[in-house]
C-alpha positions, 0 to 999 in steps of 0.5 A, spaced: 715 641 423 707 639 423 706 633 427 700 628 424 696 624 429 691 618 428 684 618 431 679 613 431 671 615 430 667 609 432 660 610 430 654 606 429 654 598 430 662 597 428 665 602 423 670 606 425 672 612 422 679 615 421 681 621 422 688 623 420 690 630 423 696 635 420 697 642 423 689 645 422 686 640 417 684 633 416 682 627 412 677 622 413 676 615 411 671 612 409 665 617 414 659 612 414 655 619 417 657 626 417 654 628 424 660 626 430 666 627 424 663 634 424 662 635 430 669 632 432 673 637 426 668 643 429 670 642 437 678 642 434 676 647 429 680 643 424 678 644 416 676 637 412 682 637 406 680 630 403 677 625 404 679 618 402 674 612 400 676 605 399 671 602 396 663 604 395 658 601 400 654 605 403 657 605 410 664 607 408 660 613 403 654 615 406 657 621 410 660 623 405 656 629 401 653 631 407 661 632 409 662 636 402 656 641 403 660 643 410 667 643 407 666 643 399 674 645 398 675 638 401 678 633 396 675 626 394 680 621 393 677 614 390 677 609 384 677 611 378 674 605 376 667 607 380 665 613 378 659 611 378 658 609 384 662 615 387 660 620 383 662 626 388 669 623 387 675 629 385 680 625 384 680 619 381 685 614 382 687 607 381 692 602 384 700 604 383 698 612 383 702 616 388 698 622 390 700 627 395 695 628 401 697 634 406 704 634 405 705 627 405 706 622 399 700 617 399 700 610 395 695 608 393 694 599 392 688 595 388 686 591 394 680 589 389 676 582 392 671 585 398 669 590 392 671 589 384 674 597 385 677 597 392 683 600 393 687 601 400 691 608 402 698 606 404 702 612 409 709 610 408 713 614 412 707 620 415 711 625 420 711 625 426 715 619 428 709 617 434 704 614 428 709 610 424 707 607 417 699 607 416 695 603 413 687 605 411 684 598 408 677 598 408 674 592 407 680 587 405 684 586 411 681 586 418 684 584 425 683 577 425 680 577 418 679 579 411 673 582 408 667 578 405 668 577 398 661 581 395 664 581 387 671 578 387 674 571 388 678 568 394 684 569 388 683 577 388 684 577 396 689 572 396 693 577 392 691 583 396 692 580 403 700 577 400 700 585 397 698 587 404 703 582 409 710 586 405 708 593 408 713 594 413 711 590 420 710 597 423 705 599 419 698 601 424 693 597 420 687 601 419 681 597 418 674 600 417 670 595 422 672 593 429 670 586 428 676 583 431 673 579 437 668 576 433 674 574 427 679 572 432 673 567 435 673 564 429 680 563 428 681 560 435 675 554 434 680 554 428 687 552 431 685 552 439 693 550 440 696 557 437 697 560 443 700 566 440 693 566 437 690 564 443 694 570 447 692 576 442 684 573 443 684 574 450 687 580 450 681 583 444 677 581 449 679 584 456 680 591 451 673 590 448 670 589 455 672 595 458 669 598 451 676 600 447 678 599 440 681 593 438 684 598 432 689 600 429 692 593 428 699 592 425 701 588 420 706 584 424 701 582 429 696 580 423 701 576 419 702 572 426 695 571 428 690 572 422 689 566 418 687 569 411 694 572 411 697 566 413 694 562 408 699 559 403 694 559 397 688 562 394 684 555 394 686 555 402 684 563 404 677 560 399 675 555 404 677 559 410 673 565 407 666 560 406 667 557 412 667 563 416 661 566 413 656 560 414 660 560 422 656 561 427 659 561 434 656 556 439 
């Protein structure tokens, strides 16, 4: 049988691009640019079978068109509910579809909060034993963090982020940003005694000085070190959520 692989594609100030890889084809995750995911797919001589776009912000589908002009059989799976602000979409899809994606059986979840139509793509059982359950979560759930509410509430992203916590501890979480210093950070001035916490930080920085990923996190990880997650209410992650976006570290 034909393994898949996860790599990650960091590209302009923090996003990352996810590429998941079975046999001769991939799918892309949220291309911010078109360039280094095709120049990565050519140098494999890999052929783009889809791309999935978790919500539409520009750094999530800006790579998009470009991508489709170069692989124009790729599939685009997104929210049906933003057609018009994805409009090269051809699969529109909504939260509890099941959609098959190179062989493989992906859910698909409303994760509306960061954006009215997020969505997040959950691999439950991806072949190739080494990769695990994946989660690709744009914008909802970071590493230490959650996405800025820009048009849902703090009760939408309570919903999703408890939605999130009961994948299966395993499941690599693949954000969009590598934001997880600047979240963990945050989350340390916070609760400077949780020593879990506090070990998870020291170990994101010492990766990120020596200029690696962060990324993917797990969903056992962020339920024992992310304070979103951990916040017993919508009213509680609320406040977390405000007083995170007018932080500044000092």
């Amino acid at each position: 049988t034909m393994h898949s692989s996860l790599h990650a594609l960091p590209v302009l100030q923090d996003n990352v691009i996810w590429i998941w890889v079975r046999g001769a084809e991939a799918v892309v995750i949220d291309p911010a640019v078109a360039p280094p995911v095709r120049a990565w797919l050519e140098k494999r001589q890999l052929i783009l079978a889809a791309v999935l776009q978790t919500h539409h912000h520009a750094d999530h589908i800006g790579g998009t068109p470009e991508l489709l002009q170069r692989w124009p059989e790729a599939e685009v799976i997104a929210s049906a509910d933003d057609r018009e602000r994805i409009p090269f979409q051809t699969m529109p899809v909504r939260g509890g579809d099941h959609v098959t994606v190179l062989g493989e059986t992906v859910e698909v979840m409303d994760v509306a909060a960061h954006t009215r139509a997020h969505i997040a793509f959950f691999l439950p059982n991806p072949k190739g034993a080494e990769i695990g359950p994946l989660l690709f979560c744009g914008d909802t759930l970071f590493s230490g963090g959650c996405g800025r509410l820009f048009e849902g509430s703090a009760e939408q992203m309570h919903q999703a982020l408890q939605k999130l916590a009961e994948l299966p501890e395993a499941t690599q979480v693949c954000c969009a940003h590598e934001y997880t210093e600047a979240n963990l950070q945050w989350a340390v001035a916070q609760q400077p005694n949780n020593t879990v916490l506090v070990e998870r930080y020291r170990e994101v920085r010492s990766l990120r000085a020596k200029g690696e990923l962060s990324l993917p996190s797990s969903i056992g990880l962020e339920r024992r070190t992310n304070l979103f997650m951990q916040a017993s209410s919508a009213a509680e992650l609320g406040v977390l959520r405000s007083h995170k976006d007018q932080w500044r570290p000092t």
